[in-house]
VEXMARBA-946234 format. One line per field, with one value per residue (C-alpha): residue number from 1; residue in one letter; x, y, z. Coordinates in Angstrom, 1 decimal. Layout:
residues N
i: (NUM,...)
aa: (a,...)
xx: (X,...)
yy: (Y,...)
zz: (Z,...)
//
This chain:
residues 118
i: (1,2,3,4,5,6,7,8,9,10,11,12,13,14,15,16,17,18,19,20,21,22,23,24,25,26,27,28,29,30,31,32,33,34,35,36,37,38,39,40,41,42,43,44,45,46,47,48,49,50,51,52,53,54,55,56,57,58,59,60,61,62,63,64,65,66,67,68,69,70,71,72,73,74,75,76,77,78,79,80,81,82,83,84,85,86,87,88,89,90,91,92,93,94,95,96,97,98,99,100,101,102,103,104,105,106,107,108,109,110,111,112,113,114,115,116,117,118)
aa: (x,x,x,x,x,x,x,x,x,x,x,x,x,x,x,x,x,x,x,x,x,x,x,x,x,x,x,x,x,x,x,x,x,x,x,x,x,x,x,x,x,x,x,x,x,x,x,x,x,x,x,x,x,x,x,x,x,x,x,x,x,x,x,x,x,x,x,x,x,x,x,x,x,x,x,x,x,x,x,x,x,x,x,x,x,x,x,x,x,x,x,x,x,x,x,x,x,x,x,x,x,x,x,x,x,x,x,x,x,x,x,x,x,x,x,x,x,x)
xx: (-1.9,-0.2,1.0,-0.5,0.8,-1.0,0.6,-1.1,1.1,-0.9,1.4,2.8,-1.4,-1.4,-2.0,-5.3,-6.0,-6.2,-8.1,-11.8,-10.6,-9.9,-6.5,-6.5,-10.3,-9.4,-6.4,-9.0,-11.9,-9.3,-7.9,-11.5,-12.6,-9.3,-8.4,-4.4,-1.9,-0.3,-0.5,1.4,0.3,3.5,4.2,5.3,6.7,8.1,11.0,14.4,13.3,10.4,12.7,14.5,11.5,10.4,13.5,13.8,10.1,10.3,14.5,13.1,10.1,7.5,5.3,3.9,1.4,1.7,-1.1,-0.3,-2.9,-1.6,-0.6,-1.3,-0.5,2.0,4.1,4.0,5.3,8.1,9.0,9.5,11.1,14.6,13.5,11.7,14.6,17.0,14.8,14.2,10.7,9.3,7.7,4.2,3.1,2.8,-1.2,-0.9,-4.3,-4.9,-6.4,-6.1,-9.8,-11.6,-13.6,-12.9,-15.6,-14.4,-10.7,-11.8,-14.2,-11.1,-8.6,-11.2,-11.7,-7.9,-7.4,-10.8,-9.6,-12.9)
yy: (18.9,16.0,13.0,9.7,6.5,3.2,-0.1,-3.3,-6.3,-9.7,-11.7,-13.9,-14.5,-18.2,-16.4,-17.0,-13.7,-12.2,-14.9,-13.4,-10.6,-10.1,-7.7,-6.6,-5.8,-3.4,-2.1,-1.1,0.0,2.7,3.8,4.0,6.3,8.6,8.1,7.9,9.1,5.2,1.6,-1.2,-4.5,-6.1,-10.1,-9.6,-6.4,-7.1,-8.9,-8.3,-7.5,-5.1,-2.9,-2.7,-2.1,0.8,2.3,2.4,3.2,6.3,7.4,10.8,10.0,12.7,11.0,13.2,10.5,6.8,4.0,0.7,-1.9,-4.7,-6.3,-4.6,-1.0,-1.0,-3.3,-1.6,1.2,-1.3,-3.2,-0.7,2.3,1.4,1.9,4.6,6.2,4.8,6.7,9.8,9.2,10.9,8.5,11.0,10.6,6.9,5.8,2.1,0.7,-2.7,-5.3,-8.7,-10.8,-8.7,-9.1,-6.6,-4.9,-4.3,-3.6,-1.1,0.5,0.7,2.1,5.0,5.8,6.5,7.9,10.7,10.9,9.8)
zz: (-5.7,-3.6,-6.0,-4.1,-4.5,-3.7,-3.2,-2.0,-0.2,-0.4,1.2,-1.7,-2.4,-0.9,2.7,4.0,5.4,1.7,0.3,0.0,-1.8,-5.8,-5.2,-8.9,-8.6,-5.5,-7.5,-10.4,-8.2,-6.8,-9.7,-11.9,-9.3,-9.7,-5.8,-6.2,-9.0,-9.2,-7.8,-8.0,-6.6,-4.5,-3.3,-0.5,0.4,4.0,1.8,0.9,-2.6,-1.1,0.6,-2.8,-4.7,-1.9,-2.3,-5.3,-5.9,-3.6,-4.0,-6.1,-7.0,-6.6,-4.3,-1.4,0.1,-0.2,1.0,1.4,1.7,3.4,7.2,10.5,10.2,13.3,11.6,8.3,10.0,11.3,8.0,6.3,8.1,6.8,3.2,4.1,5.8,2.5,0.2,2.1,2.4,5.5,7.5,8.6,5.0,5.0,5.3,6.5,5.4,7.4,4.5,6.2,6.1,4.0,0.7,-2.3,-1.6,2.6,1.0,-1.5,1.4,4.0,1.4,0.1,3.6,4.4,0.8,1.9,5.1,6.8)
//
């Protein structure tokens, strides 16, 4: 069984784009329903300090898919292929989950649906 890995970026949570939705309520809904092995909920992961906590997050961990809720899933892909590439972490098994102007309820509904595969 794939170990899954969820992290959600709110954009140091004064950005107006993530302000309709409760992060840690999205966080819970996800784990209640026993979507994703982990989560971790991240300031601001297009950072310095999120490339070193990707790394470092990812440099032998077990993690076969990771989801991140957060910006637009192009420049996900972007930010964060150099700690990708530092930690080994093939790039196919990233599941970029666009989150921007949604409630908690929209965020939880987009992240299932990547997570199922719908």
């Amino acid at each position: 069984m794939a170990n899954k890995g969820l992290l959600l970026c709110v954009c140091q949570g004064n950005c107006p784009s993530f302000q309709k939705m409760n992060i840690f309520e999205v966080g819970n809904a996800i784990r209640r329903d026993r979507l994703i092995d982990y989560m971790a909920i991240h300031p601001q992961l297009c950072s310095k300090d999120g490339d070193v906590f990707l790394t470092s997050l990812l440099k032998g961990n077990s993690t076969d898919e990771l989801y991140i809720g957060a910006c637009d899933p192009t420049m996900q892909t972007k930010m964060f292929r150099d700690a990708f590439e530092a930690a080994g972490f093939d790039m196919d098994h990233l599941h970029a989950v666009e989150i921007r102007n949604m409630d908690t309820e929209q965020t939880v509904a987009a992240i299932e649906k990547v997570i199922k595969g719908e």
